[in-house]
N, C-alpha and C positions, 0 to 999 in steps of 0.2 A: 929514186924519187925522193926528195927533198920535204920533207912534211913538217909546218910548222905544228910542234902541239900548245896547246893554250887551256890553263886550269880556268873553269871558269868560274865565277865571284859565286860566295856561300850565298844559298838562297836564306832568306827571312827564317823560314822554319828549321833550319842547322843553327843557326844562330840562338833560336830559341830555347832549345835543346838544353843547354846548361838552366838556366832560369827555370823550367818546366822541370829537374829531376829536382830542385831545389824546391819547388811547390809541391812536389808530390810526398817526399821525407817531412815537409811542415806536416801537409794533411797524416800522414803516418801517426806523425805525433801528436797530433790532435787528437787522433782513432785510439792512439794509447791513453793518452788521458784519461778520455773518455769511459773509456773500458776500467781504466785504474779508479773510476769516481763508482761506477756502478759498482763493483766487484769488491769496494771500501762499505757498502751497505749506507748505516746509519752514522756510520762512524768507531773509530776504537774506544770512546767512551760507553757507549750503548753495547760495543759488542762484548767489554769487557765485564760490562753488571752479569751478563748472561750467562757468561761463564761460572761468574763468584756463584749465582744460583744453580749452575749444575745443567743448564740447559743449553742447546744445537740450538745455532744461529739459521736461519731458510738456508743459506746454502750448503752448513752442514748437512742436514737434513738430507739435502738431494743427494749430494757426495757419499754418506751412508746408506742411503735407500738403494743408488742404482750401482751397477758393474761400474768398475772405475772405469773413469776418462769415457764414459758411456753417454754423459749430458749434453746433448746438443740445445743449449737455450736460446729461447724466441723473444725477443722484446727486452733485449739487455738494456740497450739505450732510450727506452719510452721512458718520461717523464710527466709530472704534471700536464694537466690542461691548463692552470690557472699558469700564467707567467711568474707571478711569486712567487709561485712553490718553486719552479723547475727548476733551479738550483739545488735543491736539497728533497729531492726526490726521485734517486736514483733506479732504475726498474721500475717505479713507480707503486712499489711496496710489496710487489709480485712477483716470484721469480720463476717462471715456466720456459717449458720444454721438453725435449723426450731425449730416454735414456731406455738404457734396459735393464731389465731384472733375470736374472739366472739364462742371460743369452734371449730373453723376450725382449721387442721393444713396447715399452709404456711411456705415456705422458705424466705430467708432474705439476701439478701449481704448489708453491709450497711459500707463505705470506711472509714477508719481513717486518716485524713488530720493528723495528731499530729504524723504519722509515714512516713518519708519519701512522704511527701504528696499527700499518698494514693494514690502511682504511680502504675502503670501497671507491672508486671517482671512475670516473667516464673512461678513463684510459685504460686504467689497468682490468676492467673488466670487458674490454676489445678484446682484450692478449686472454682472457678465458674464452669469455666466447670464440675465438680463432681456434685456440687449442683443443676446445670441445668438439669443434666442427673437424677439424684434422682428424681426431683420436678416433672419434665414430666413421669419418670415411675409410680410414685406411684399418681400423678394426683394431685396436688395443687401448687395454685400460685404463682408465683414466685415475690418478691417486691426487688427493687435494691435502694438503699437510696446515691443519689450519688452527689459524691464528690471527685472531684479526680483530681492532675497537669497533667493527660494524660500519656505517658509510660516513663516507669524508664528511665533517664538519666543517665549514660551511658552505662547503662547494653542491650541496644536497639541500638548502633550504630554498625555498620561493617556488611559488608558479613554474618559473622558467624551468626549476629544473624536476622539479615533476613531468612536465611535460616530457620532458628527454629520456626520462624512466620509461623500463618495460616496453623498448622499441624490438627487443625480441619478444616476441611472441610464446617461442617452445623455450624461454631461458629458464628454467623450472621443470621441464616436460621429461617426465624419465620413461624411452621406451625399454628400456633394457639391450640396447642393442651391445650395447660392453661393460664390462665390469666398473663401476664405480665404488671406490674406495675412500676413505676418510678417514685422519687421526687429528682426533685434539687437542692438541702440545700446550696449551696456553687459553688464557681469556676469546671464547672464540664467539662474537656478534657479528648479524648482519648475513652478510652471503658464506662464511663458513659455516655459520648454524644451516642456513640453509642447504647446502650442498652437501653437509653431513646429515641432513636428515632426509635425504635422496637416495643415500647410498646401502651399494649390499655388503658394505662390511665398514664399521666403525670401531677404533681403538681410541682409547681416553688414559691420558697420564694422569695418575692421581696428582690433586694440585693445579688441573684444569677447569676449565669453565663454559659450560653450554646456557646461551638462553637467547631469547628473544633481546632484551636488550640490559644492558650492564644493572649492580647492585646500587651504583647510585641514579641511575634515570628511573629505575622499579621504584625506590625509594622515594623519588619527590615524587612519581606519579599517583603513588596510592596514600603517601602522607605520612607512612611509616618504616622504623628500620627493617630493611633486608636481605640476612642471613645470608651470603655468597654461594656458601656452601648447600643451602636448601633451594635457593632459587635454581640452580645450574653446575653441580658440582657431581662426583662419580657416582656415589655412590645414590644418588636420584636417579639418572640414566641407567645405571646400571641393575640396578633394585627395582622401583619404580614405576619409570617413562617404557624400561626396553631401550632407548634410542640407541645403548651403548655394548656392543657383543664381546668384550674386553677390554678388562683395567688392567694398566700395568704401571709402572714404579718407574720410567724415566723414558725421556725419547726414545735411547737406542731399542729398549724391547717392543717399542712402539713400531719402529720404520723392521725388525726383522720379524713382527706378526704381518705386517702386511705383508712383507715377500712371502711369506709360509702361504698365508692365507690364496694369493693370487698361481700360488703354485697347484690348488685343486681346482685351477678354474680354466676354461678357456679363454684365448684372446677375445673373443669375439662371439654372439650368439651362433655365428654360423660353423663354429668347430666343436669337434669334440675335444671335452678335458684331457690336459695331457695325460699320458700313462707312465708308469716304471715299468722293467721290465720284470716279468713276475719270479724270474729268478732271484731276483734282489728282495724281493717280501718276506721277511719272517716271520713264520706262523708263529703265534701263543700258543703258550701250554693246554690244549683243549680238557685235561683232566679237572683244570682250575676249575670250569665251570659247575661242575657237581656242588663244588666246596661253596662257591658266590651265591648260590639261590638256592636261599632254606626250600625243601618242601611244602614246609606248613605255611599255609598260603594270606594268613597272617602275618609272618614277619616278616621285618622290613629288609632291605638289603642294596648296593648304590648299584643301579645301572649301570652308570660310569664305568665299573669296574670290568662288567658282563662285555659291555661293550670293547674295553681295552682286550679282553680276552679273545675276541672275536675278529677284531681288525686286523690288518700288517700291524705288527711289532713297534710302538712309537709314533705311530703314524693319526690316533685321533685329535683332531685339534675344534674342540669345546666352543660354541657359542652360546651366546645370553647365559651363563651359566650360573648368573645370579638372580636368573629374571626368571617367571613363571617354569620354577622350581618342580614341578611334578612333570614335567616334560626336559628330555635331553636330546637339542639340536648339536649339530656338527658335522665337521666334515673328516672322511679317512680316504683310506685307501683299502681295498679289496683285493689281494694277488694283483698290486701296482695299481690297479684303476680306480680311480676317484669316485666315493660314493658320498651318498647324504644319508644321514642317520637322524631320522626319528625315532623315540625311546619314550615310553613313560618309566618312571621313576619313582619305585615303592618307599625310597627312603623320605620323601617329601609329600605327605596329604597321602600315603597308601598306594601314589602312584593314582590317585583320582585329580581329572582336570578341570581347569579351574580355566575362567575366560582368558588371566594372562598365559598360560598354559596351552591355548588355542591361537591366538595372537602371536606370539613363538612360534608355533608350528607352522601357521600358513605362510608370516614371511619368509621362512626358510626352505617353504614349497617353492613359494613364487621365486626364492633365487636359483633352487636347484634348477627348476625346469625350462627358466630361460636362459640357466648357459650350461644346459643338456647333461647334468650331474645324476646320475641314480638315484633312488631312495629308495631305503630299507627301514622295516619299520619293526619295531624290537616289541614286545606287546604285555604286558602285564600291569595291568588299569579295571579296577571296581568299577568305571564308568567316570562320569561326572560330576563331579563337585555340588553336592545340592547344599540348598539355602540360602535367606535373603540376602548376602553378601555379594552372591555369584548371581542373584537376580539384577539386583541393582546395578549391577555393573553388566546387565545385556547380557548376561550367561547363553539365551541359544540363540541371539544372533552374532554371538561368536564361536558357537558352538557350528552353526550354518555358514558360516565363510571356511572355515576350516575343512567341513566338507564340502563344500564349492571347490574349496584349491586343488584337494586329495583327488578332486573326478573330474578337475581340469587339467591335470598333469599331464603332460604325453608322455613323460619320460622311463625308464624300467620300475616300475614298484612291484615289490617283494617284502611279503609279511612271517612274522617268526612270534607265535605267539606260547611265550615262557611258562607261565601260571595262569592267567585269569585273564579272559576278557569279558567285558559284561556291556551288555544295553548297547546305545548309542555310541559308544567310542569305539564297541568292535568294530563297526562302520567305517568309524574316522580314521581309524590305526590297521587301511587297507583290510578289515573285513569282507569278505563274501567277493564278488566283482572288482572291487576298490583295489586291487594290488592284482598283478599278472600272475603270478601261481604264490600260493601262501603255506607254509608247513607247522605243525607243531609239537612242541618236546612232550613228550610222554606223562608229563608232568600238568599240562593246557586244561584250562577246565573255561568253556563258554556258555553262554547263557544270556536270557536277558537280566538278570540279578542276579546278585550273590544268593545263596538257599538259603540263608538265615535270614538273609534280609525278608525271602521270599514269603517263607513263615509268614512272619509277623505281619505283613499285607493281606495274602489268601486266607489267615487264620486269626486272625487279631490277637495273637497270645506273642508274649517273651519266655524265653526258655526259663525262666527263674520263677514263671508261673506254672510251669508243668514241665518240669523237664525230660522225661522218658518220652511223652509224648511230641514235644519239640525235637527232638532230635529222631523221631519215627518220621515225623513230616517230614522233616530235611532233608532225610535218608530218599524220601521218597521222590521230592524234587531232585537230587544231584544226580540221580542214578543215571540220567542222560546225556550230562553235562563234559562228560569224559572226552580227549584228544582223538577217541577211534570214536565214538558217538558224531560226532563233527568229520574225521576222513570218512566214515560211513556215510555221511548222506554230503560228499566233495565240497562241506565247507574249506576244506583243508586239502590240497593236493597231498601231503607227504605227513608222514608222524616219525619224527626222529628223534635221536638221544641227543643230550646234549652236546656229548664231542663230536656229534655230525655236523653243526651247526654253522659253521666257516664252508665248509668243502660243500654244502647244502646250496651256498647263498654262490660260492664263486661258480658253479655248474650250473645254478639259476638266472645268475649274471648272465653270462654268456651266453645261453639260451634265449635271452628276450632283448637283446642289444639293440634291435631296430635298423639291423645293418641294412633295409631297403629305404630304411631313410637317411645313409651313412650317420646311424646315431644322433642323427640333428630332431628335435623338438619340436612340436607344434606353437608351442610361446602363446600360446592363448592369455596368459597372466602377466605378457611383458608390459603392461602398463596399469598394472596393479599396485595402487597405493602403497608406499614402505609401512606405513603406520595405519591399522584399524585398530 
């Protein structure tokens, strides 16, 4: 058979084919550009001042924070709303996305002062908002690296744009359903102050700046000059406000306190803290503790210490530690599991608390217990702080939030009381019901006052007025006041020495873990003000 064959004519679409691979390598290289203009920031002149001063540009920041090659960023290419800007507003001053930390995935905003200085505008607070709404559904922490002039100038004045504000509703609303975190690297107005003053852990580089709004708009508004450093600088936050749980001396110790910090926390309210395994924990030398806490129930001595001797080996890391000074928050490890450490502290006021002292303790209630951390509570306090200073400043209704938090906790409490507890703070510092089983060193003496105090109230005399007899009264108040006086009528489950005192609390741990509620928390507190 004979078959003619015949090629038939290129249809339109083969033809195309050339022209169409040559559109597509244009678009490529538009895609690179593009990328090459975001990814250039503010520019090599802005990025170079940053350097001469010693500081990480936003995308260092991330690059150091997360596992490498771990950043997956969201809203590379957002720019301006306004048309003039979009040019030169690359990321649109914001650089988000998620990465992870030590194999966890986290989210990240972290501000570009080098664009528009990493001001506030409609756009780039979508790309938070998104990321906020991301981080809370799929359950990991949120870290905001902030640095920021506060809201765009003048894309933020008139009517019109008031109206466009506060079209969320919960943009502010912190339930606690995940870790938020905050460092402030720089001048930080606007929605970084805000967002740092939302979160449960904040770090400040010295040479930084927190406030409501900059030292020159403070200045014309009240008529006079305003001190930088007094209006929103560390050592206010840090002393102070509270608002700041660590200073540190340059970015880098900035982005690896948060990894430390998010490593005793869970991803999410609904997990439990990670663990070590408890093979890896080294105990301290438990003899230490004879040596750290005089006897005489007078002298002073650092918690700090008691407690390093007490934890995994290395392992406490110190919050507010400049702020309401007669209390020691923080977070360790206990045979690998992540505890919360309340402490009073006789080196500061006797170890008697004071409303900043109270204020400290309950935020650091309210973070243990909504992301299902322990607390232990270390116990040697005269009580509270009396006099008009501690009145004026609300002494017992902070003194009442404090135990509000202590008896809203669901989470394990266990009390360890060293020398003294007295009054009202035995209460607060997991006394009687307040704490699931409570033991005390041999050393414990309770009461509702100290006996000398006691005197001078039931007797009206000071011992410089009768001394034989002053010290017959007092003999006769302490005599009940004893560590077995207290297990005798089960203020106290246990009376142990002090090298019991670790093996005490990890036996007691594990005893009360809440494994019918796989250690998840009741979170009664998770939308508990950062700040009273």
């Amino acid at each position: 058979m004979n078959m003619n064959l015949t090629i038939a004519p290129t249809s339109p679409a083969v033809n195309a084919a050339a022209p169409a691979a040559s559109s597509f390598e244009a678009q490529r290289a538009e895609l690179d550009d593009r990328v090459r203009e975001a990814l250039a920031m503010g520019g090599e002149t802005k990025l170079a001042r940053r350097r001469a001063g010693g500081h990480l540009n936003a995308r260092e920041r991330v690059e150091r924070l997360l596992d490498a090659g771990s950043f997956n960023e969201s809203g590379m290419l957002a720019v301006s709303a306004v048309p003039a800007d979009r040019a030169h507003s690359p990321a649109d001053a914001k650089i988000s996305g998620t990465g992870r930390i030590d194999g966890r995935r986290v989210a990240v905003v972290s501000n570009d002062m080098t664009v528009m200085g990493a001001s506030s505008s409609a756009v780039n607070m979508r790309k938070i908002a998104r990321l906020k709404e991301s981080a809370t559904r799929s359950g990991m922490p949120l870290v905001f690296l902030g640095e920021s002039s506060g809201s765009r100038v003048p894309d933020s004045l008139g009517a019109e744009a008031m109206a466009g504000a506060g079209q969320d509703p919960q943009q502010y609303c912190r339930r606690r359903e995940i870790p938020w975190v905050s460092a402030v690297l720089g001048p930080c107005l606007g929605s970084s102050t805000w967002y740092t003053c939302l979160s449960d852990f904040v770090v400040m580089r010295k040479g930084a700046f927190l406030a409501v709004s900059s030292a020159r708009v403070t200045s014309l508004a009240i008529g006079e000059a305003v001190d930088p450093e007094e209006l929103g600088g560390w050592k206010l936050h840090a002393e102070q406000t509270g608002l700041v749980d660590l200073v540190v001396d340059s970015d880098e110790e900035a982005l690896a306190a948060i990894r430390r910090f998010l490593s005793y926390l869970p991803s999410h309210a609904g997990a439990r803290p990670p663990s070590l395994p408890a093979a890896e924990a080294v105990a301290p030398d438990a003899e230490k503790l004879v040596e750290l806490v005089p006897s005489a129930r007078g002298k002073t001595y650092d918690m700090r210490k008691v407690i390093a001797g007490i934890v995994d080996e290395g392992s406490f890391f110190n919050l507010k530690d400049r702020f309401g000074r007669a209390a020691v928050t923080g977070l360790a490890r206990l045979g690998g599991e992540s505890v919360g450490i309340v402490a009073s502290n006789p080196m500061f006021k006797g170890g008697a608390m004071d409303p900043e002292a109270c204020r400290k303790v309950s935020a650091f209630l309210v973070m243990c217990d909504s992301f299902n951390i322990p607390i232990l509570f270390l116990v040697d306090t005269p009580g509270f702080l009396v006099g008009i200073e501690g009145e004026r400043k609300a002494a017992p209704a902070h003194i009442m939030n404090m135990i509000h938090a202590v008896q809203l906790c669901s989470v394990p409490k266990l009390a360890v009381i060293l020398r003294k507890s007295y009054g009202q703070a035995y209460i607060n510092m997991g006394g009687g019901r307040n704490s699931d089983e409570a033991a005390a060193w041999t050393s414990a003496d309770a009461s509702f006052m100290d006996p000398q105090i006691g005197v001078s109230v039931l007797h009206g005399i000071q011992r410089e007025d009768d001394p034989e007899r002053f010290d017959q009264l007092k003999a006769e108040l302490a005599r009940d006041t004893s560590a077995y006086a207290l297990a005798g009528a089960f203020g106290v489950q246990a009376v142990i020495a002090p090298q019991q005192t670790r093996s005490w609390l990890i036996d007691a741990l594990a005893a009360h873990r809440r494994e019918r509620n796989g250690g998840i928390g009741q979170h009664e507190m998770r939308a508990w003000p950062t700040y009273l």
